[in-house]
C-alpha positions as CSV (number, residue, x, y, z in Angstrom):
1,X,-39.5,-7.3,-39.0
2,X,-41.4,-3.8,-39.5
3,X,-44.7,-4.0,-39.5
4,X,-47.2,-1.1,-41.6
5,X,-50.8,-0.4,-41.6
6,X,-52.9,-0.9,-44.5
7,X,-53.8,2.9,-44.6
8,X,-49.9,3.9,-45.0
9,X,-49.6,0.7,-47.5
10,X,-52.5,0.6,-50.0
11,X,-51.6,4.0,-52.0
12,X,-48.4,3.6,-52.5
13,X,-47.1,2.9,-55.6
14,X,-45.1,-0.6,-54.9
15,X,-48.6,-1.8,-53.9
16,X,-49.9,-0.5,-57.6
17,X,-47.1,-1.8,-59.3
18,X,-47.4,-5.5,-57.4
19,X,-51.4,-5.6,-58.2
20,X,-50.8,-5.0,-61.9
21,X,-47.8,-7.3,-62.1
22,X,-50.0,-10.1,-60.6
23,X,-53.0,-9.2,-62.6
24,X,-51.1,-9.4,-65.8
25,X,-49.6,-12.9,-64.8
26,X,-53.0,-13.9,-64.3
27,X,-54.4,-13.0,-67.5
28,X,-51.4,-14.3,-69.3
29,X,-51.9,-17.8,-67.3
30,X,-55.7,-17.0,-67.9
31,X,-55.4,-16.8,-71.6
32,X,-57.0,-19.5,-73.6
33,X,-55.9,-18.5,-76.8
34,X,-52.7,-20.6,-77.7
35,X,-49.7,-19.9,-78.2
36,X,-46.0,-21.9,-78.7
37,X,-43.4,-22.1,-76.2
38,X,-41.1,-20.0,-78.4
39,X,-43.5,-17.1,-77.4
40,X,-45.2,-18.1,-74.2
41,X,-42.3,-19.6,-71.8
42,X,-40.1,-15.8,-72.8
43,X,-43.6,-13.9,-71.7
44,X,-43.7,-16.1,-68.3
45,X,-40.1,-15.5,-67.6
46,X,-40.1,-11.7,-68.1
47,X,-43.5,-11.7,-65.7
48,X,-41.8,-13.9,-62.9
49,X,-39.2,-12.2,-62.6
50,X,-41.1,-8.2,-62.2
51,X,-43.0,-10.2,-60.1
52,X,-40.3,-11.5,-57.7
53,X,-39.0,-8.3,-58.0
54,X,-42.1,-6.2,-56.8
55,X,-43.1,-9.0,-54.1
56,X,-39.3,-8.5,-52.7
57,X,-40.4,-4.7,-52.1
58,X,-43.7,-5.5,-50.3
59,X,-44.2,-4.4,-46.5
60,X,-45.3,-6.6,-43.9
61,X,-49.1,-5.4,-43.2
62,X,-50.2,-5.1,-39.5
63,X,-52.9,-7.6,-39.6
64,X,-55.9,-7.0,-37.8
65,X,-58.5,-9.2,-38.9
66,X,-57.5,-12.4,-39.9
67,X,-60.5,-13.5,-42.4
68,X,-60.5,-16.8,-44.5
69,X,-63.0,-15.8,-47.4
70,X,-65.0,-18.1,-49.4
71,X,-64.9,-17.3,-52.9
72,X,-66.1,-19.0,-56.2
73,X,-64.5,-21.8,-57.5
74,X,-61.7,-21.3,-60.4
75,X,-61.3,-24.0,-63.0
76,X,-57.6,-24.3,-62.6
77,X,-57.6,-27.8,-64.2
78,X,-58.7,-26.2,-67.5
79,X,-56.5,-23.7,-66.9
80,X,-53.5,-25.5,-66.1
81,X,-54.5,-28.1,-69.0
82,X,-53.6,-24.9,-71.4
83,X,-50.7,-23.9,-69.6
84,X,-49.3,-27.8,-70.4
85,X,-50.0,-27.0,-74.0
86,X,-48.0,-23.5,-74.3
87,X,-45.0,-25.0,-72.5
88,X,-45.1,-28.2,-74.2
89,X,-42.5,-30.5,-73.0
90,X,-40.4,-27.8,-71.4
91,X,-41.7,-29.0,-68.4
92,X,-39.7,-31.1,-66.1
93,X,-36.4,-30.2,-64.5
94,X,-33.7,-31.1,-61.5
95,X,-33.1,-29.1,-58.6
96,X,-32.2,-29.3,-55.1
97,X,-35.2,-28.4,-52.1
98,X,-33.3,-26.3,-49.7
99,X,-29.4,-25.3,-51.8
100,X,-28.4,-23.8,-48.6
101,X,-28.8,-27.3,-47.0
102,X,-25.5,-29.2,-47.1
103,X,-26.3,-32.4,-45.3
104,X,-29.4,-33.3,-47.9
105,X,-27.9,-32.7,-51.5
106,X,-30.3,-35.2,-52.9
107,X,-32.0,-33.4,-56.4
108,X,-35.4,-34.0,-56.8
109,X,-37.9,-33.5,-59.7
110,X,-39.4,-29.9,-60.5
111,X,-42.5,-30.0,-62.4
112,X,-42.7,-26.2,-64.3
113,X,-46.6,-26.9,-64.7
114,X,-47.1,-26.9,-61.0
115,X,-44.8,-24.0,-60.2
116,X,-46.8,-21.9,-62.7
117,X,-50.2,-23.4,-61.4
118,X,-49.1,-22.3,-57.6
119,X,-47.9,-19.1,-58.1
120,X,-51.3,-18.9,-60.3
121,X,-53.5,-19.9,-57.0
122,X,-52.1,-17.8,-54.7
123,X,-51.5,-14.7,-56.6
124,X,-55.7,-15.1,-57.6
125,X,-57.1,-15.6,-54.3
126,X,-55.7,-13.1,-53.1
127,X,-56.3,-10.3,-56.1
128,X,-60.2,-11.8,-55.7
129,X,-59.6,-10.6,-51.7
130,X,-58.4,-7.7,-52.7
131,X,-60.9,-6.9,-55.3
132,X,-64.0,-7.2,-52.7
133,X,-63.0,-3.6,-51.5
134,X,-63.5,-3.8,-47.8
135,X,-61.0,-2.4,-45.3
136,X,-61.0,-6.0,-43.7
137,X,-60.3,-7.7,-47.2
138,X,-57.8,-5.5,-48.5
139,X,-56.0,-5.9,-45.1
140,X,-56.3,-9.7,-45.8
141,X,-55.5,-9.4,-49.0
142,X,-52.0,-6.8,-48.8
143,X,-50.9,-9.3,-45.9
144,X,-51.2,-12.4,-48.0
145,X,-49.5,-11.4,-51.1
146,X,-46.3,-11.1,-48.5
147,X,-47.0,-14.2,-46.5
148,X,-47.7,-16.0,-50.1
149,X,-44.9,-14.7,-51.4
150,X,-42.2,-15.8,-48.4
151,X,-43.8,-18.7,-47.3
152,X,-44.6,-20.6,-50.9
153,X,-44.6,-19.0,-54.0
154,X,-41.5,-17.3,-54.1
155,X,-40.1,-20.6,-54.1
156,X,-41.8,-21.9,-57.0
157,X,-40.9,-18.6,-58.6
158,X,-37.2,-19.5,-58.0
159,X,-37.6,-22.8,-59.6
160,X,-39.4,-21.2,-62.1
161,X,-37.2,-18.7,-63.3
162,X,-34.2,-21.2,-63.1
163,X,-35.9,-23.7,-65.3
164,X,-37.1,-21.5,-67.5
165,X,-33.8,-19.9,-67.7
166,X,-32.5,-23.6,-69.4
167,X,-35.4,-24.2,-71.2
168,X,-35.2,-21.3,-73.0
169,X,-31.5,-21.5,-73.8
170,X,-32.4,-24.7,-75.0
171,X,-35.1,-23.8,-77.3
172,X,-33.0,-20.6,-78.8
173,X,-30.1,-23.0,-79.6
174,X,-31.7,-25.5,-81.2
């Protein structure tokens, strides 16, 4: 794994591209105005998947300073309670935890609201990192949209895409 600094990572332009990406997906979670699925669940899609895109372009950061920062609260149940609204009952789905796991093949039950609302909370803590414009922060901050991205959201972003993928379809051939 190749480790970069944040001085040869935070001009670059798949850094720009990620930050607006994840900015946009938070505005569009953000968005209080409503909206139907028809419109809202093609808009999350197309968003997930630049996302995933970018984040699979993202360098590991040499991290420094490993800061845990205290920021304001966000009221993602509010949030999230409009979120359930736009994607109405295009919500639940199958899959299976790990595919490339052979011996447990059991599906369980994916829950489209909580993938969004994950992918949500990571991508705005760290974007609120970021945006405190220290040298420390934006070190944090470069660092955890990778970790986030390997480690947990990615995986909801998986799901994601795959259920939404169906729900779609399902909605277009109705």
């Amino acid at each position: 794994m190749k480790y970069i600094s944040v001085a040869e990572a935070i001009g670059t332009e798949k850094i720009r591209h990620f930050v607006a990406l994840a900015r946009q997906y938070c505005l569009l979670i953000e968005d209080m105005r409503p909206v139907s699925a028809v419109v809202f669940l093609p808009q999350v899609q197309q968003l997930l998947s630049d996302l995933y895109s970018a984040a699979l372009k993202l360098d590991w950061i040499d991290l420094q300073s490993n800061v845990d920062y205290e920021l304001g609260k966000i009221d993602l149940d509010k949030i999230l309670c409009i979120v359930a609204e736009k994607i109405c009952d295009n919500r639940y789905y199958w899959s299976v935890f790990d595919p490339t796991d052979m011996e447990n093949t059991s599906p369980s039950c994916g829950d489209l609201l909580d993938d969004l609302g994950d992918i949500y909370k990571d991508l705005q803590y760290s974007l609120r990192v970021f945006d405190l414009q220290t040298a420390d922060s934006q070190e944090n901050a470069l660092w955890e949209f990778k970790f986030a991205f390997d480690k947990h959201w990615g995986y909801h972003c998986i799901n994601a895409l795959r259920a939404l993928h169906f729900f779609i379809q399902k909605i277009e051939n109705a």
